[in-house]
C-alpha positions as CSV (number, residue, x, y, z in Angstrom):
1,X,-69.8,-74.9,183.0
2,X,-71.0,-72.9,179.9
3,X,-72.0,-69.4,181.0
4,X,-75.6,-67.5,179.9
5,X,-75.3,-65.6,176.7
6,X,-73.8,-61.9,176.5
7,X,-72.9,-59.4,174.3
8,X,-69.1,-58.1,174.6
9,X,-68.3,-54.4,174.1
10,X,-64.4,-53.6,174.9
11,X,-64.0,-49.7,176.1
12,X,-61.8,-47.0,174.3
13,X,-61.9,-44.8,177.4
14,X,-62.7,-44.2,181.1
15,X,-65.8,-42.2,180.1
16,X,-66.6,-44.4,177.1
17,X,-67.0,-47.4,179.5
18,X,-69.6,-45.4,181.9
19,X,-71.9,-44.1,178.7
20,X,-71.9,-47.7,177.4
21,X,-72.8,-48.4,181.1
22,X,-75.7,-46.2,181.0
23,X,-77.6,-47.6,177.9
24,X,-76.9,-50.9,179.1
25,X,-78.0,-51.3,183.0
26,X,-77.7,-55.1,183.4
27,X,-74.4,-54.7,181.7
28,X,-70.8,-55.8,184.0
29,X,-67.6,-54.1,183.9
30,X,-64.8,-56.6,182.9
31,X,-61.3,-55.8,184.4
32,X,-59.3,-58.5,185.2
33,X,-61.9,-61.0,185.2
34,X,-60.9,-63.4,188.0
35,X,-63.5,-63.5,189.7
36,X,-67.0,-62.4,187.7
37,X,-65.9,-65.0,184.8
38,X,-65.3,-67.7,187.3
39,X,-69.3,-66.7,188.6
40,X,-70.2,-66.5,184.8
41,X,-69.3,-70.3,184.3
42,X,-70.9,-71.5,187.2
43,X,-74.4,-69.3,186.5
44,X,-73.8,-67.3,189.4
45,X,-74.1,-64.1,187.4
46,X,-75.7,-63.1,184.7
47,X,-74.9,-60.2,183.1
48,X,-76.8,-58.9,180.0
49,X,-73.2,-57.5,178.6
50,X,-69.5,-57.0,179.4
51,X,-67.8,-53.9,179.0
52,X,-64.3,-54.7,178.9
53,X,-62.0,-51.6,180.5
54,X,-58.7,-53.9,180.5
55,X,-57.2,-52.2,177.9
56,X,-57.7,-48.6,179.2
57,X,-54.3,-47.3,179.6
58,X,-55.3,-44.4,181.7
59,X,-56.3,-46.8,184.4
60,X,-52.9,-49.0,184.8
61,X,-50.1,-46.3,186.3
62,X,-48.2,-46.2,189.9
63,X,-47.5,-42.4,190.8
64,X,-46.4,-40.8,194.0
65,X,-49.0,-37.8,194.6
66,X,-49.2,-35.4,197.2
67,X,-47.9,-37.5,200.1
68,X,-49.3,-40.8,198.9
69,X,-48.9,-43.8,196.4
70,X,-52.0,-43.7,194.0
71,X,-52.6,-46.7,192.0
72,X,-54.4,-47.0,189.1
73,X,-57.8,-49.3,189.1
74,X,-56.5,-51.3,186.1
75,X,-53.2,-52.1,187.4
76,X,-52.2,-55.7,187.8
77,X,-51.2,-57.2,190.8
78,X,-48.3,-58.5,189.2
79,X,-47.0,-55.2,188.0
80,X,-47.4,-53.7,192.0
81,X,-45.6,-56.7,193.1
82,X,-42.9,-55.9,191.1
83,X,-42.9,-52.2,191.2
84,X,-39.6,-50.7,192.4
85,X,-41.5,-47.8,193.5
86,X,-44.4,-49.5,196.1
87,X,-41.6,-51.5,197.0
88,X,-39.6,-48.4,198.3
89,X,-42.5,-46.5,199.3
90,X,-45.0,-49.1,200.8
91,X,-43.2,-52.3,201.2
92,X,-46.1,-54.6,202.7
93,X,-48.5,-53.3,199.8
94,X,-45.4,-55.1,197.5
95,X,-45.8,-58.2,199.9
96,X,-49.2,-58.1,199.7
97,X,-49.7,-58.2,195.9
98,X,-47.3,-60.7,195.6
99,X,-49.2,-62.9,197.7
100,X,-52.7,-63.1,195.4
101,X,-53.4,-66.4,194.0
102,X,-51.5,-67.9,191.8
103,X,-48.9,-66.3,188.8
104,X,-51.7,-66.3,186.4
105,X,-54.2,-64.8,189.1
106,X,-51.3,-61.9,189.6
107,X,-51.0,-61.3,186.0
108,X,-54.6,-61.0,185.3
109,X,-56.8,-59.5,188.4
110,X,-56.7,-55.8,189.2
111,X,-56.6,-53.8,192.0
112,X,-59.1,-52.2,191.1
113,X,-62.0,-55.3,190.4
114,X,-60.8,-56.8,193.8
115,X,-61.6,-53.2,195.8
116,X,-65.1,-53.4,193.7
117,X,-65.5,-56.5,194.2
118,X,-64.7,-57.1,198.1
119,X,-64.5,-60.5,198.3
120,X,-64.7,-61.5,201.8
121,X,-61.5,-63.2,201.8
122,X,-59.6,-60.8,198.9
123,X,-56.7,-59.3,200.4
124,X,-56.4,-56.2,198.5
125,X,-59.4,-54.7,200.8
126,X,-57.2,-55.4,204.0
127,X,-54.6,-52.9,202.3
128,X,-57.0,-50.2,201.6
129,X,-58.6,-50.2,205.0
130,X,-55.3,-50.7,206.9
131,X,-53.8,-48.0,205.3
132,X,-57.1,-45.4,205.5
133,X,-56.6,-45.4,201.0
134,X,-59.5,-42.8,199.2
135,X,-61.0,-44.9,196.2
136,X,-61.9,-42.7,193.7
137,X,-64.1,-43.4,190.9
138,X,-65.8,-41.4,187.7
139,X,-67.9,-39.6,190.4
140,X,-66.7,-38.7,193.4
141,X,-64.0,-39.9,195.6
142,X,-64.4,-43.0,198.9
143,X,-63.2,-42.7,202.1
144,X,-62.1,-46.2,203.6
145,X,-63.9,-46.8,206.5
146,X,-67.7,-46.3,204.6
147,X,-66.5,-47.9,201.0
148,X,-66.4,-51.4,202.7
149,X,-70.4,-52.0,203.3
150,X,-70.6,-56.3,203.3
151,X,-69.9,-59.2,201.8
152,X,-69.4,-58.7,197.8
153,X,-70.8,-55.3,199.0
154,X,-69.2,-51.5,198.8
155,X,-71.2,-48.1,198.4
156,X,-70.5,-47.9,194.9
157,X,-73.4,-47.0,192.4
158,X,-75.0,-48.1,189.4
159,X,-72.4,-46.7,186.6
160,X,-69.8,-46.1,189.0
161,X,-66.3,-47.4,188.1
162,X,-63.2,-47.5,190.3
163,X,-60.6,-45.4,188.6
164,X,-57.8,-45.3,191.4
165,X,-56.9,-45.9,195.1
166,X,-54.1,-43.3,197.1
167,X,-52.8,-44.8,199.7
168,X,-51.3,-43.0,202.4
169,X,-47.9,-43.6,203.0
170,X,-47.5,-44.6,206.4
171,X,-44.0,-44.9,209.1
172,X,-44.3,-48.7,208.9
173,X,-46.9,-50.9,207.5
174,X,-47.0,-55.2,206.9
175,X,-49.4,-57.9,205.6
176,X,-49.5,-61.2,207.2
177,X,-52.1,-63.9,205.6
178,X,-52.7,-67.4,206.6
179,X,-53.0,-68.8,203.3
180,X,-56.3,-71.3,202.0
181,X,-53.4,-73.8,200.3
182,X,-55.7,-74.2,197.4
183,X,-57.0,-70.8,196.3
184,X,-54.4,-68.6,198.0
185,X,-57.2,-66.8,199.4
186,X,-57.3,-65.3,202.7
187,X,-58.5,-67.9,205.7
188,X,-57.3,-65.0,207.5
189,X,-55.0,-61.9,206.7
190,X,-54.1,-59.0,208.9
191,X,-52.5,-55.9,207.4
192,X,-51.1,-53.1,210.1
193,X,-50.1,-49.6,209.4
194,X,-48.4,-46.9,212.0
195,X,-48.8,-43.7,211.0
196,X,-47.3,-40.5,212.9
197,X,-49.9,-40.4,215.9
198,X,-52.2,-43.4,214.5
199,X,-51.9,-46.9,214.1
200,X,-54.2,-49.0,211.8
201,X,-55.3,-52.8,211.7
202,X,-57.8,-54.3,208.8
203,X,-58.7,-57.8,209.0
204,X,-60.0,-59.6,205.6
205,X,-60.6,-63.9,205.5
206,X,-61.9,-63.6,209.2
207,X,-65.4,-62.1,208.9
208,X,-68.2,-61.3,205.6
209,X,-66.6,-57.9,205.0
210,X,-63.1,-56.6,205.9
211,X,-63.2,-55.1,209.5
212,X,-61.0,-52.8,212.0
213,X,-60.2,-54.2,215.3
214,X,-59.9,-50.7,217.3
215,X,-58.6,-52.6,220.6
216,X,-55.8,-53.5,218.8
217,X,-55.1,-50.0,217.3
218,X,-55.0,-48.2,220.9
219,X,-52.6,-50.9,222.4
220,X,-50.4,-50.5,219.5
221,X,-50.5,-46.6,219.5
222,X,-49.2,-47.2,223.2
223,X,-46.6,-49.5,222.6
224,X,-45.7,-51.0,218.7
225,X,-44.4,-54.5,220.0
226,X,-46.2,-57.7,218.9
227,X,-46.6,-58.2,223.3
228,X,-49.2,-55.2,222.7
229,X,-51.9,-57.6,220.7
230,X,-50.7,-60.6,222.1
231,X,-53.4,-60.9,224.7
232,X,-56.2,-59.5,222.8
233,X,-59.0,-61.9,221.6
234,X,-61.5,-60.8,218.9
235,X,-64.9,-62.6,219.6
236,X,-65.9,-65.0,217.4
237,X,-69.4,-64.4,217.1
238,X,-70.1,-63.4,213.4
239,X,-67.1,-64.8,211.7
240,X,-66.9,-67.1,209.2
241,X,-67.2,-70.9,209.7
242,X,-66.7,-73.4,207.0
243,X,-65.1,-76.5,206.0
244,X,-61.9,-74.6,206.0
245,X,-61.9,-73.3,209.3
246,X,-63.9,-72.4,212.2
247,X,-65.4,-69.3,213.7
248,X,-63.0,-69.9,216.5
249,X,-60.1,-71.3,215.0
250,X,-60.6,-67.6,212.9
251,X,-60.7,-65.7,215.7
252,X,-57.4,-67.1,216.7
253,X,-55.3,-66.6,213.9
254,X,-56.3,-63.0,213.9
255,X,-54.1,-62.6,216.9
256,X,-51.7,-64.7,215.6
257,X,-51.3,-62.8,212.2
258,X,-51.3,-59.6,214.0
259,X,-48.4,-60.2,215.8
260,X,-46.4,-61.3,213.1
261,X,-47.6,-58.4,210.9
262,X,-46.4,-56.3,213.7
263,X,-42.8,-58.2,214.1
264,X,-42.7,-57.6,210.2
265,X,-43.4,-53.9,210.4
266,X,-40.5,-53.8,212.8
267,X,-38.0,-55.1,210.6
């Protein structure tokens, strides 16, 4: 389908995207593109412009910084998956990257459109909740467990741009995704992270927003085996239900995904 009319302003600079932001309120931020264009075509948005940050260099880097991988908001998917340095640091976050889409989804999307996005299914969100990553933008910077506020939903502002995400560099850490065989998208992904005295579990695909399951945390804290979450259920009520998959058929692979993330962690 042919998208609504807009005007097309490409940005020089992190700044020079938020003042064209600011004289033009209706106006989108273009990153990667895989999703808004894709709601463009089919009328599902309708922005007045699109300011186009994808060629802002300051926004593509991989750095380790004070304890912690930070990413850049405009780095591809493609170039974390192949980054020798996430690879090294933060293994699953490699795994996890590599797992988006398709090729041509990896080598456009960003991390930083699929935080601000938070599709419901997007696995990129499972990472920075699992890991407890700070999103910081032009204003101010995002703890993880109040960024996440619903589906397609996060506290950001009008004018506020994801710049980069640090994500703490945990003692073991994996992603485990059961796989939609068309889009790649997340029916259900579970991404677990031990830290020192803490243990994290973020579950995307299941639910409208990306969600903690704290049972699971304190049985792993006691004992980091896959047996640990074996017997824990997470209700169904709530969760997604579609043509795809069920509510309770969700439900299920969560435990089912978290114990393999766990047996991968372990390797």
């Amino acid at each position: 389908m042919v998208p609504y009319a807009f005007k097309y302003a490409r940005a020089k600079s992190l700044d020079d995207a938020v003042a064209q932001l600011k004289t033009s309120p209706d106006a989108k931020v273009l990153a990667g593109g895989q999703t808004l264009i894709a709601a463009m075509k089919l009328r599902l948005a309708n922005p007045s412009e699109l300011i186009d940050i994808s060629g802002i260099k300051e926004l593509s880097f991989i750095r380790r910084q004070d304890g912690a991988l930070v990413i850049g908001a405009g780095t591809r998917h493609s170039d974390v998956a192949a980054s020798a340095d996430v690879a090294r640091t933060i293994p699953a976050l490699s795994t996890l990257a590599g797992v988006i889409g398709d090729p041509a989804v990896r080598h456009m999307g960003t991390l930083g459109g699929s935080v601000a996005n938070n599709d419901p299914a997007a696995d990129y969100p499972a990472a920075v909740l699992g890991l407890g990553a700070s999103v910081k933008t032009n204003k101010r910077t995002i703890g993880p467990d109040v960024f996440f506020t619903g589906m397609f939903s996060t506290v950001l502002e009008d004018g506020e741009i994801v710049s980069e995400v640090s994500f703490p560099i945990p003692e073991r850490a994996a992603y485990k995704k059961f796989p939609n065989p068309a889009s790649r998208y997340a029916l259900v992904g579970v991404f677990v992270a031990k830290f020192k005295s803490a243990v994290r579990v973020a579950v995307t695909g299941a639910g409208p927003c990306v969600f903690r399951v704290p049972q699971m945390e304190a049985a792993l804290v006691k004992d980091f085996s896959p047996d640990a979450v074996a017997k824990i259920a997470v209700p169904s009520d709530g969760l997604n239900s579609d043509i795809h998959g069920s509510a309770e058929y969700r439900a299920h692979l969560i435990t089912v995904m978290a114990k393999r993330a766990v047996v991968d962690a372990l390797l």
